[in-house]
C-alpha positions in Angstrom: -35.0 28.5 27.8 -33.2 29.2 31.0 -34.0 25.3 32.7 -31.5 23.5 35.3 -29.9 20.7 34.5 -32.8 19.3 36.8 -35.6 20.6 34.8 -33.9 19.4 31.6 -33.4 15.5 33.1 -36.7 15.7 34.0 -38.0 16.7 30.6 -36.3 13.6 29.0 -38.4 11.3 31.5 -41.0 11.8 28.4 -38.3 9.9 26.4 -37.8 7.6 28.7 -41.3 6.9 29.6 -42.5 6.3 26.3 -39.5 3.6 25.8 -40.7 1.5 28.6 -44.4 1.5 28.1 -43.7 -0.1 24.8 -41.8 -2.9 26.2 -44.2 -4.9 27.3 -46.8 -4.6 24.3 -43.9 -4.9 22.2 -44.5 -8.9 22.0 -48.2 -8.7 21.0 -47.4 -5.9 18.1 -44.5 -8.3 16.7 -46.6 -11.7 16.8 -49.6 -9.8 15.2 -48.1 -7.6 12.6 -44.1 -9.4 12.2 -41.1 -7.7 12.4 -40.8 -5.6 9.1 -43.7 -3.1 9.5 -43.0 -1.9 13.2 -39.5 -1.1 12.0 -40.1 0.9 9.0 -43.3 2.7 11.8 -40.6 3.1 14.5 -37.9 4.5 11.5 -41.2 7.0 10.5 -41.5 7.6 14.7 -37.7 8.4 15.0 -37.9 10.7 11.5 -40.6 12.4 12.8 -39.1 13.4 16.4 -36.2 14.2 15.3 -37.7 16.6 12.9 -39.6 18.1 15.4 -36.3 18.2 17.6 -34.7 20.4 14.3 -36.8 23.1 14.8 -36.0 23.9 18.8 -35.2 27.3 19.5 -34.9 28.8 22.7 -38.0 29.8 22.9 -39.8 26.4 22.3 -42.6 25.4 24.4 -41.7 22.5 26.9 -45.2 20.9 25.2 -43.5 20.5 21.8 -40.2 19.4 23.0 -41.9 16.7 25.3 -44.0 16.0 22.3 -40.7 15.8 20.4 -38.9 13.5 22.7 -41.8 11.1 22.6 -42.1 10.4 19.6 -38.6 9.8 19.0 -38.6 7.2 22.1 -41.3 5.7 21.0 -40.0 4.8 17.6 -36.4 4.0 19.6 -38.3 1.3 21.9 -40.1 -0.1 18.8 -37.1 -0.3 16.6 -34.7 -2.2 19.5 -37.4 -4.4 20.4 -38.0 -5.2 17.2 -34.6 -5.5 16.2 -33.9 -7.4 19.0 -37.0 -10.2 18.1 -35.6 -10.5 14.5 -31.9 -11.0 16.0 -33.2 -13.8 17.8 -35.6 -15.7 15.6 -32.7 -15.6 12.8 -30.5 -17.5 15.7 -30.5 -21.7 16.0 -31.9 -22.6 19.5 -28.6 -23.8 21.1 -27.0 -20.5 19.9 -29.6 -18.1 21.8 -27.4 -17.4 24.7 -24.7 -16.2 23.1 -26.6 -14.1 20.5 -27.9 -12.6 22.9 -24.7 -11.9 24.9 -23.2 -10.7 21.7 -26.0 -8.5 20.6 -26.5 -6.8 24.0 -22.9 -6.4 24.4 -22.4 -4.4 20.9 -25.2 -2.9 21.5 -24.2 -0.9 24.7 -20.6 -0.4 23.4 -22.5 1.3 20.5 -24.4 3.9 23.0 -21.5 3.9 24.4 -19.3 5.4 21.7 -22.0 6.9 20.3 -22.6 9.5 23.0 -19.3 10.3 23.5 -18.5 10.9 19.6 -21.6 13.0 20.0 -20.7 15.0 23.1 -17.9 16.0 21.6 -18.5 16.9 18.6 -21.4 19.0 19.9 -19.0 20.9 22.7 -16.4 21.7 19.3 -19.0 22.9 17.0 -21.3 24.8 20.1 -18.0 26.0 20.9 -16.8 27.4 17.7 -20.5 28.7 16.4 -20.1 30.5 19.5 -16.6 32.1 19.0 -17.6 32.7 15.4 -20.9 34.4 16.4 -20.0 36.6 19.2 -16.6 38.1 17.2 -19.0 39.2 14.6 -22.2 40.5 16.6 -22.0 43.2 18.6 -25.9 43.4 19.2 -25.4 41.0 22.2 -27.3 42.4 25.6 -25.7 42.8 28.6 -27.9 39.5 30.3 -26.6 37.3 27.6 -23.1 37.7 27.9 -23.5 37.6 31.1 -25.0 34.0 30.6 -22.2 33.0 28.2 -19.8 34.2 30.1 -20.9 31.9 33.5 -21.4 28.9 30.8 -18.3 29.5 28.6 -16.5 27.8 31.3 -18.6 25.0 31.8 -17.9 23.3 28.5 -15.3 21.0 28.9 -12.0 22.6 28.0 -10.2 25.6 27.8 -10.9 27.6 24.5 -6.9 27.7 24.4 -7.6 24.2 23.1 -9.0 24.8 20.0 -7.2 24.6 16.9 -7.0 28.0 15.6 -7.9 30.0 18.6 -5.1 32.3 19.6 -5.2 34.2 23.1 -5.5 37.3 21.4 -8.9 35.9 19.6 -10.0 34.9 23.2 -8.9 37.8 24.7 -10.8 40.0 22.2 -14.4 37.8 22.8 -13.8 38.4 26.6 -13.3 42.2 25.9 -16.5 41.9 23.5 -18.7 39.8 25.6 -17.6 42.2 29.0 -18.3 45.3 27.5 
């Protein structure tokens, strides 16, 4: 799955897109069925994406991982919207405004955080699978390190960085991944 970084932001629009259509059905659903049972469906909607997501390879169909991030935004818009409906019908009247400055405001400082704990965690453990992985296989074609070699650069931080990664462990991947 050789995709731009174009091609990838445009596969997330499926994401995206399945958030918003729910937003404005998200009323009706909530008045007809209450709160509890479209957050234990959106919790089965998120499970079921992200289990789908678990299973990518590189060779995954763009079908499936559309499919994938669907379902998982699906169950996301359910489960804020519905979250959101139960935050604010547990609030007296005169105290809407700021429960709902509150709630919005820890919400995006919890995206917030959240994506940056994630980010890096996934640029230190990509990075060290990596390491780990090309040290120990030499069955690597001459295309893919080429590929690793224009990304390895691209990932945030010099592997110098690293806890436990000398320059003669880096020196000896570039020597692997060159020859």
């Amino acid at each position: 799955m050789l995709y731009t970084s174009y091609h990838a932001g445009l596969t997330f629009f499926a994401m995206t897109i399945s958030m918003g259509l729910l937003s404005p059905f998200g009323g009706q659903i909530f008045d007809k069925f209450g709160v509890r049972i479209p957050l234990i469906a959106a919790t089965f909607m998120v499970a079921i994406g992200t289990g789908l997501m678990s299973m990518f390879s590189t060779e995954s169909s763009i079908y499936i991982i559309c499919l994938a991030l669907f379902f998982a935004g699906t169950g996301i818009g359910v489960f804020f919207t519905a979250g959101n409906i139960a935050m604010m019908r547990s609030v007296p009247a005169q105290d809407l405004n700021i429960a709902s400055g509150v709630y919005t405001t820890w919400m995006m400082l919890g995206n917030t955080i959240s994506i940056i704990l994630y980010s890096s965690l996934l640029v230190l453990f990509a990075r060290l699978k990596l390491i780990t992985l090309f040290s120990t296989n030499n069955d690597i074609t001459e295309g893919t390190k080429n590929i690793i070699l224009t990304n390895l650069g691209k990932l945030g931080e010099p592997l110098s960085s690293i806890p436990g990664i000398t320059d003669k462990l880096i020196q000896e991947i570039t020597v692997s991944l060159a020859e």
